[in-house]
N, C-alpha and C positions, 0 to 999 in steps of 0.2 A: 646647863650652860653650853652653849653653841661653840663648835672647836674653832679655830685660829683658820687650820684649811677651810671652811663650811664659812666662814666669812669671806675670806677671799675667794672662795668660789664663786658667793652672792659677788661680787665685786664683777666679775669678771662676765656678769650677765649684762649688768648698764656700762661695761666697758667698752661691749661690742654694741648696745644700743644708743645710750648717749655719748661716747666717746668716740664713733668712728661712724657708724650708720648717721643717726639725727645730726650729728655735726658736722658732718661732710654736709647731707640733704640743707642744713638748717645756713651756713656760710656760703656753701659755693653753687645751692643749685642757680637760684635765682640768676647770678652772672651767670652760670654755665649754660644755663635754655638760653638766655637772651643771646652772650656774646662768644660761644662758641659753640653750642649746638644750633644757633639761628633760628630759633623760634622769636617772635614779635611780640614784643612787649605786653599788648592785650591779650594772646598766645597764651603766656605766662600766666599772666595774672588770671583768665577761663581755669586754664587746667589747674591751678591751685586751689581754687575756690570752690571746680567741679569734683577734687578729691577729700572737698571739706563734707560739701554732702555725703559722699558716699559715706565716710567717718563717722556721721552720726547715726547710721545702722549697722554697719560694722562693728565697730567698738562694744557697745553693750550689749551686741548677739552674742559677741564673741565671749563677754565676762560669763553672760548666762550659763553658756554652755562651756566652758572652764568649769565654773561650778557645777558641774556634773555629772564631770568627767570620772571617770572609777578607774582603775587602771594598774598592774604592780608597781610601776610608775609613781602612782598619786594621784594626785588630782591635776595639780600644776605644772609638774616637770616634765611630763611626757612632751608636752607642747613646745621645751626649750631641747629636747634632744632630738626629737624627730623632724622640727621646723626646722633648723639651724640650716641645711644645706640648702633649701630654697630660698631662704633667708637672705644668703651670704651669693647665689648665683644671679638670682633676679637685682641684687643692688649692683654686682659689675656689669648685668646688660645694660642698666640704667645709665650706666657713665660711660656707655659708648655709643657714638655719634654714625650711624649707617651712612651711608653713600648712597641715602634716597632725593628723590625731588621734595619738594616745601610738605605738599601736600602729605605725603607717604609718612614722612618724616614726622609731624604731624600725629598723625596716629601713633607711630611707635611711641614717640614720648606719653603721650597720654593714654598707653595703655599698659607700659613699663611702670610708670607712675603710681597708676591706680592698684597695680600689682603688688607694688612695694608696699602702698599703704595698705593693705588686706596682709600680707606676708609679718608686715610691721604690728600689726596687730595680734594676729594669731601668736607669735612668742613675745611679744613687751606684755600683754594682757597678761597673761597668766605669772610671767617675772614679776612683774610688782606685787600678783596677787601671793606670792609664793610670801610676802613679809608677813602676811596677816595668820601664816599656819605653823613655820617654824618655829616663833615663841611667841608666849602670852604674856611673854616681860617687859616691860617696858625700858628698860635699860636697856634690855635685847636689841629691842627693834632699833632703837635710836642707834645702836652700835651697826646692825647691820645699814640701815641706812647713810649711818655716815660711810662705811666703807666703801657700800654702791655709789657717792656721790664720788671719794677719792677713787675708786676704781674708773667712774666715769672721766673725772677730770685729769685725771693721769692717764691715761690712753688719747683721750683730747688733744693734751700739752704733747704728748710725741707727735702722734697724728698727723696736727697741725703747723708745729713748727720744721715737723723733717720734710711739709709737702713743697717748699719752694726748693727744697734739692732734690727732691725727688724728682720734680718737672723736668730739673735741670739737667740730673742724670739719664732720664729717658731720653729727653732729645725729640726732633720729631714738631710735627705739629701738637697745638693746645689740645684739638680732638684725641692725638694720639696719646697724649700725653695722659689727659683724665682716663682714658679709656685702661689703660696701664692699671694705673693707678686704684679706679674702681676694682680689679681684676686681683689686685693683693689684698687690698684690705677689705673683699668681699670672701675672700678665703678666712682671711683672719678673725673678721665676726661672725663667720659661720661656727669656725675649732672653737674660739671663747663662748660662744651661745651654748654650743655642745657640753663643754666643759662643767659649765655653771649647773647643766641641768644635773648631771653625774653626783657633784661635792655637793648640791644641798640636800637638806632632809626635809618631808613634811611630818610636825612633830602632835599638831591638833587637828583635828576628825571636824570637820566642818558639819554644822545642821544644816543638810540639807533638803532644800525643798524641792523633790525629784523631779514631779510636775512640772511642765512650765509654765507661768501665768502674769498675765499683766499686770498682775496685783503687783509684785514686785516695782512694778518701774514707777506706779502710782505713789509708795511706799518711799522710792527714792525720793523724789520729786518733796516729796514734806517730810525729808529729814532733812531739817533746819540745817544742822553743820555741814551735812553733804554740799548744799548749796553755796556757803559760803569758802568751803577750803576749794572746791569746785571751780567758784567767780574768781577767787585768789589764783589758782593753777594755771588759769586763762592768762589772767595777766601776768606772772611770772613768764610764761610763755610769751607773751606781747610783748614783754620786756625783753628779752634774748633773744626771740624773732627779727624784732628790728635794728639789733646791735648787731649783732653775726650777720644779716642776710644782706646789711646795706656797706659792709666794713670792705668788699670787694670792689664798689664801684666809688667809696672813699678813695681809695689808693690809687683807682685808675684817674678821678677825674679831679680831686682835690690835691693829691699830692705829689701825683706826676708820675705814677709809677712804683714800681720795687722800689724800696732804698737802701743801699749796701755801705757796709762799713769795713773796708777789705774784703774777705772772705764771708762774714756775714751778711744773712739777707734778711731784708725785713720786708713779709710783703703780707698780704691780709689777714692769711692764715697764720704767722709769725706773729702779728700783731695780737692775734686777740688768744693763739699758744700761750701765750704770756701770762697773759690774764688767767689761761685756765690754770696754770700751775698755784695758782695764788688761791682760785677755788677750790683744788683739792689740798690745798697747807689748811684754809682755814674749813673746809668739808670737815675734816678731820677734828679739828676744835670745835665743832657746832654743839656738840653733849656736853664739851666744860662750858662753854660760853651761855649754853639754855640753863644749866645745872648755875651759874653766877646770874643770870639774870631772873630766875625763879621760872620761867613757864615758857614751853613750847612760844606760845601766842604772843608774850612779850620778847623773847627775841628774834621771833621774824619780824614784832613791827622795825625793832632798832636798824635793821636788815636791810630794811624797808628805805629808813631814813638814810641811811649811808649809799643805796642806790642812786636816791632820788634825787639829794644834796651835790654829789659825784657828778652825777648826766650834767644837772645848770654847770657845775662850772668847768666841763667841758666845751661848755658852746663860747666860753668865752676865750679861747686858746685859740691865736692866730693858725689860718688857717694855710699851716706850710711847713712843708717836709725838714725845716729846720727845728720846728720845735718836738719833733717825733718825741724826743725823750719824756717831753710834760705830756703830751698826748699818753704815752703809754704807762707812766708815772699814776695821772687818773684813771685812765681804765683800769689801772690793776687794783685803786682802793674800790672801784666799781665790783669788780671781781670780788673782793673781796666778803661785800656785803652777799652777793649771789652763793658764795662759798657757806655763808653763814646760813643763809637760810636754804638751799636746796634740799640736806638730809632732815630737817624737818618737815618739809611739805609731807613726804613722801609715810614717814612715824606718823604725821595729824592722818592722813588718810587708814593708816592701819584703826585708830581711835575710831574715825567717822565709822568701820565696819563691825569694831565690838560693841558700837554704841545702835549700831543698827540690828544686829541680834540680838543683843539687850530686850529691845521694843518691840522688834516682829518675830523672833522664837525661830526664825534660820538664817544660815550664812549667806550673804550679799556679796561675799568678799570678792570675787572674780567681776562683778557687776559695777562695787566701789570704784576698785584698781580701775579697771576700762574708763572708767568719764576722765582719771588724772592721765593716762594715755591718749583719751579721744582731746583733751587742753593740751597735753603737750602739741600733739598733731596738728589740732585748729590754731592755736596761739602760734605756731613756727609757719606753718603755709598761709596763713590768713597776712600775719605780715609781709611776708615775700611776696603775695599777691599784691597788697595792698605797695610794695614800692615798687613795684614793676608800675603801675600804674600814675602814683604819683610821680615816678621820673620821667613817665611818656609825656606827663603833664607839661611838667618841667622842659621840656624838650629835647627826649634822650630817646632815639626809634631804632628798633633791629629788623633786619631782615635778610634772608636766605637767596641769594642770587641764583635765578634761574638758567644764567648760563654758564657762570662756574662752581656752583652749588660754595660759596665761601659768603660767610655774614657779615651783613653792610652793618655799621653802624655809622645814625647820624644822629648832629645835636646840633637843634636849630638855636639855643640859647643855652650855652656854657656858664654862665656866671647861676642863672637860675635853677640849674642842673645841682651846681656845686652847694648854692646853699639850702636846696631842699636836701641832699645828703648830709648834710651836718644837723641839721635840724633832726633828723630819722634817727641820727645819732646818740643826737642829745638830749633836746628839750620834751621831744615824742616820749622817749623811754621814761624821763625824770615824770613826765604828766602820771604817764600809767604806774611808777613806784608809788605816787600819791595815792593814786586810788587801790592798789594792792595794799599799802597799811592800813588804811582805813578797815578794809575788805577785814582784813585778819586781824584788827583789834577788836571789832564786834563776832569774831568766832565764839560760840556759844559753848566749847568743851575747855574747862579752863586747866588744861594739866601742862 
């Protein structure tokens, strides 16, 4: 039985990964290149899509060779204690804006970038892969998963909602401002990544296939469940992609700005804080609520349904800073449903890896792990590419002025602008909840 500390340690691995790294990356980059670091809209959208390739050789090089790694360490850990401080330095360069011309500037972003996703990989890879060796319980894992999701969501919810005082506090330009800001809490997912790697244990000896061979990725490919918790992971990620990446230019262009209520602020990050405090209350309920509805599979679809149902009837909510409350009212049952299902996604993929040594007689598990990090990765950049481009559509253009290096923004039509962000909001995420149930009601492992 895994101690109380050894949970929260797992905890505190996706706290620094999805609670302050992918959720910074996953809300604020997309505004951050466009309207304050001054990269152009198509800008954006290239270098997200050019970090999506690089991801799908990354990611499962990287599981491979996790899996076979020897070490006094482990197999897995070494990679979250030793990675941690490249980790946590390369994501403050990233949120700071140089005092280059278009061009220069340019490169740095898209070479910071592609660093982050390779740095992101080498310790998220091996953390996730770390559920499949601690225990072979299945009560186990759901416990530590759910903790990893409440650990994620509760660093989130501070994160998020202390960043419009933070801004505030700094002072300064927007550039100076994020740059700040990257600079702490790239310290602070460094100490947590470190941390995590320390309080956990690896408790079972993986078969491994010491060789390396293509046979393995063959192997993936026709493991039936793989593909579908897989296709699922995608759009879970397509679904919090485009909620988080597009909720920044919500605020800017739908609803006027920050909204304060005396002393409090409410501004994107505050808005969708909110939400995450609701995913780590119900994170935490995810094993009574699977345990009441009988099976992993049947309650991510119910999961499914309360996303999906949530997103439509947000699109029907006038669209104005007066109704904040109903707006944040339904995001939070939205929240809700993602609360339900994230620490399962994460338990099915541990399944998808016993179920693959099962059948082929060695461990995958650093292999598994990687394709649910290379979805998280694809499904978060692919949609931030993907509305960088629909609002250029739209008629929203950035660019970098060559003679006081400060970013223009123009919008040749506002009204078309506003309601393809609400749409990105709403009805987009509700389409892909649809096809995410489906995805995971035909999962083929039925526990």
């Amino acid at each position: 039985m895994a101690s109380l500390s050894e949970k929260l340690g797992y905890a505190l691995g996706d706290a620094a990964a999805g609670g302050i790294t992918w959720k910074i990356m996953s809300i604020a980059f997309p505004f951050f290149f466009t309207n304050v670091f001054g990269l152009t809209f198509a800008d954006t959208a290239a270098l997200m899509l050019l970090a999506r390739m690089f991801d799908v050789v990354t990611d499962p090089l990287m599981g491979s060779i996790a899996d076979r790694t020897q070490s006094r360490w482990g197999t897995y850990r070494p990679w979250l204690i030793f990675g941690a401080i490249p980790y946590g330095l390369i994501f403050a360069l990233l949120l700071f804006t140089p005092d280059f011309e278009p061009g220069t500037k340019r490169i740095y972003a898209y070479t910071l970038y592609l660093l982050m996703m390779a740095v992101y990989t080498l310790v998220n890879v091996p953390y996730g892969s770390l559920l499949g060796v601690m225990s072979d319980n299945a009560d186990d894992r759901n416990q530590f998963s759910a903790y990893r999701m409440v650990g994620a969501y509760a660093m989130g919810f501070i994160m998020m909602f202390s960043f419009a005082y933070l801004q505030k506090a700094i002072g300064g330009t927007e550039a100076h401002q994020y740059a700040v800001i990257g600079a702490v809490f790239g310290f602070v997912a460094a100490a947590l990544t470190c941390i995590c790697g320390l309080l956990t244990k690896e408790r079972l000896k993986p078969a491994r296939a010491e060789k390396f061979s293509f046979r393995q990725y063959v192997d993936l490919v026709q493991n039936k469940p793989w593909v579908f918790i897989t296709l699922t992971a995608v759009c879970t990620n397509f679904f919090n992609g485009f909620r988080y990446a597009v909720t920044s230019y919500m605020f800017t262009y739908c609803l006027g700005g920050d909204i304060t209520f005396g002393e409090l602020i409410i501004n994107y990050t505050a808005f969708m804080g909110i939400g995450e405090a609701f995913c780590m209350i119900f994170g935490g309920v995810s094993p009574i609520f699977t345990k009441k509805v009988g099976s992993k599979r049947m309650a991510f679809v119910w999961s499914s349904v309360i996303c999906g149902l949530s997103s439509v009837i947000y699109f029907f909510i006038p669209m104005d800073a007066a109704y904040i409350w109903v707006m944040i009212a339904v995001s939070v049952i939205t929240s809700i449903g993602v609360g339900l299902y994230s620490p399962l996604l994460w338990s099915m993929y541990a399944d998808v890896a016993d179920y693959a040594t099962e059948k082929y007689g060695t461990s995958s598990t650093g292999l598994i792990f990687s394709s649910g990090t290379m979805a998280q990765k694809f499904g978060g950049a692919i949609s931030g590419s993907l509305i960088a481009l629909l609002l250029g559509w739209a008629g929203l253009s950035s660019e970098t002025s060559m003679e006081t290096g400060e970013t223009i923004i123009t919008i040749t039509d506002l009204e078309s602008v506003k309601s393809m962000v609400w749409n990105i909001f709403s009805l987009i995420p509700a389409a892909i909840a649809v096809v995410m149930g489906l995805l995971i009601y035909k999962f083929p492992i039925k526990k």
